[in-house]
C-alpha positions, 0 to 999 in steps of 0.5 A: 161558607167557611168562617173568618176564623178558618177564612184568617187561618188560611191566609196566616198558612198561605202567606209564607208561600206567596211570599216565595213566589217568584215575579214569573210566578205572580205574573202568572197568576195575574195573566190567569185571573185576567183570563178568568174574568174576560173568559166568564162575563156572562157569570159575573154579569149575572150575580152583579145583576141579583145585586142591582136589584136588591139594592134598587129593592132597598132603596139604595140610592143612584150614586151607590147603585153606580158603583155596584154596577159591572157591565162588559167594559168595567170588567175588560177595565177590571182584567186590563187592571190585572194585566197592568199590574203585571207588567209593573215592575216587582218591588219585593227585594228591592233594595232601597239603600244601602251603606257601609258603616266605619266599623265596616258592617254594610246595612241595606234597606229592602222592600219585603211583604206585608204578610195578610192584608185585610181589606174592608169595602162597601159596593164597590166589586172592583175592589174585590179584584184590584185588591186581591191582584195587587196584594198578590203582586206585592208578595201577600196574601189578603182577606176581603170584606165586601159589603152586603150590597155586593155579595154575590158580584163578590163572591162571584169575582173571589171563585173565579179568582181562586180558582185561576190561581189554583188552576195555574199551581199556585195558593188558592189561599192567597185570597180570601172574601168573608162572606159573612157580611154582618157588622159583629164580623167586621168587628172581629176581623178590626181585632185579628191581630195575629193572623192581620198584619194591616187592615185598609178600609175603603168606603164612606165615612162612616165605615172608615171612622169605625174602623180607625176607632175600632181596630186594634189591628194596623190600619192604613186609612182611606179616605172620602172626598170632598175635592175643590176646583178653585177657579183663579183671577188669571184662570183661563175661563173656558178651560176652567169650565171644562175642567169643573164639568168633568170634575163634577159630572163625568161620575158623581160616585167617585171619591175624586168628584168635585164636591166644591167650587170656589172663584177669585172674585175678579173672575166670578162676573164672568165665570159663574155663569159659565160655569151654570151653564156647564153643569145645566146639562146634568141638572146639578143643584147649586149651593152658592154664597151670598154673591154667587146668589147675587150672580146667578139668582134664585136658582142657587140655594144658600150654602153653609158650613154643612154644604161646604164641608159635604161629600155630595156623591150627587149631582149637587156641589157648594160654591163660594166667590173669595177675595183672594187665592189665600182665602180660597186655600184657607177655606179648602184647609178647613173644610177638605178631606185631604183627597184632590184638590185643583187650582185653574191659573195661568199665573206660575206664583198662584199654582205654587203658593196653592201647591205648596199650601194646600193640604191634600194628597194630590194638588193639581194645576190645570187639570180635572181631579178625576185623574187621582186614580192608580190607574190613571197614574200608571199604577196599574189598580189601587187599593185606595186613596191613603189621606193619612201621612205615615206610610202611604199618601195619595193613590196606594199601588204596589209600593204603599202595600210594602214593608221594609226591613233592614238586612246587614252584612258583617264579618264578625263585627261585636259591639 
């Protein structure tokens, strides 16, 4: 087991030769770590199922228990993944801008690498992957700090990894995984300044406050989510349920659930006990105000501040009946993430005001908010959802995992 020192040194030594890599060279290394996975499921499926059983041992509950589990098809994702990546267009070199100024000096701006990322992530082993494979293709080497409920599907993913790169002549050390997984290394890896150019956690709350609190290192925070579907006066109902079914229920792990429901009051008669009715099937726990109360009876439980500002990762989700769309938009303000938030209208001035007002990373109009995701949005993976505002917002693919710098042209210019 090497230790993080060595592991941070590696990287700091390997980082010049990944960003030398031509698009040709990354491209192929993706296609080999792509092969890699497909080539060894049977092995990664088995250290994924050492840590499934430790974490059913430890008490970890389903939702955390879903985003450890691989299976055939989340690894032919994983490996697709890789490839879409791949395919996207390189934005090393690119050259954003450029000028020529009066004195005649011509000033570019120019997408460069990052250096060494550091990423620290909790049960999630396609991390491990989407982030080894989009650091790479931005030009950088990587450090990865998983969490101890993945270890071995980790530590399983890495060496594969490792090795397709090396097999195809290229820097084994452009990824790295901390196997040590104890807290005290995660503090030292928050304090690497000088081999970390960026640190980027992805997890809970709890992990992502300590990191922002703790590193003296850059860090670009992610975010957890508590995302609203609000369901307007002129909203059509049917498409509103099936929205907020898919929102809540399609995967209860994931940062991009709804966690909440809100209704025009105008819709709430009508729509509440459709809504009931969508979420029966998954036996979701409902949260209500006093009106949704009054609404759907005894089987809603009185909701409260904690309730609406909850990121349930369950099958639960808090529900509120307001007065109006500026209501609705205040409350999610108030108590939101700044993840994903949806507004289910037909009427073109409520899905403006909601976009223009809302405060969140993705606002949709007429759609599930599920689809935040680098995937979805054809970045191929993501290294997370940035719910801060500088540098990155939103979904971080290639791009976000960029920096620039300025490169002038002059022909003896003195000031």
């Amino acid at each position: 087991m090497r230790d993080l020192m060595t592991i941070a040194r590696a990287a700091r030594d390997a980082k010049t030769a990944v960003a030398r890599l031509d698009t040709n060279a990354k491209n192929r290394g993706l296609a080999a770590i792509a092969n890699a996975l497909e080539a060894h499921i049977p092995e990664i499926l088995a250290a994924n199922h050492m840590d499934i059983a430790a974490g059913r041992a430890n008490g970890l509950n389903e939702g955390l228990i879903d985003r450890l589990t691989l299976n055939e098809q989340r690894i032919a994702a994983i490996a697709e993944g890789c490839r879409q990546v791949a395919a996207l267009p390189d934005p090393i070199g690119e050259v954003l801008w450029q000028r020529t100024r009066p004195n005649g000096l011509r000033i570019g701006l120019r997408r460069v690498p990052m250096g060494v990322i550091g990423i620290i992530y909790e049960a999630r082993p396609n991390v491990t992957v989407d982030a080894a494979v989009l650091c790479f293709k931005a030009g950088s080497a990587c450090v990865l700090r998983g969490g101890k409920e993945a270890f071995h599907s980790s530590q399983c993913l890495a060496e594969l990894m490792r090795d397709a790169l090396e097999n195809a002549g290229l820097p084994r050390d452009a990824i790295n995984l901390v196997e040590d997984t104890s807290r005290e290394t995660a503090n030292q890896m928050m304090r690497l300044n000088g081999y970390l150019d960026v640190l980027i956690p992805r997890g809970g709350a709890g992990l992502i406050r300590a990191v922002v609190q703790n590193a003296t290192v850059p860090v670009i925070e992610t975010g957890t989510g508590n995302c609203h579907i609000y369901v307007d006066a002129s909203a059509d109902l049917d498409m509103a349920a099936k929205i907020l079914k898919n929102a809540k229920c399609q995967r209860i792990s994931v940062c991009n659930a709804a966690e909440s429901l809100l209704v025009h009051k105008d819709a709430a008669e009508a729509f509440l006990p459709m809504a009931a009715q969508a979420l029966a099937p998954d036996h979701v726990v409902l949260h209500g105000c006093p009106r949704t109360m009054e609404i759907l009876g005894d089987a809603v439980l009185p909701a409260t501040d904690e309730d609406y500002g909850k990121e349930y990762l369950a099958y639960e989700i808090s529900v509120k009946v307001v007065d109006s769309l500026s209501e609705a938009i205040d409350h999610i303000n108030r108590f939101n993430t700044g993840h994903s938030e949806c507004i289910v209208t037909k009427s073109y001035d409520a899905a403006r005001q909601f976009t223009d007002e809302v405060d969140a990373a993705a606002v949709y109009v007429n759609a599930s908010t599920r689809f935040t995701d680098g995937f979805e949005f054809g970045f191929g993976a993501e290294i997370g959802i940035s719910t801060q505002k500088l540098h990155a917002r939103g979904p971080m693919g290639l791009e976000a995992l960029t920096s620039t710098k300025y490169v002038i042209f002059g022909d003896g210019q003195v000031r």
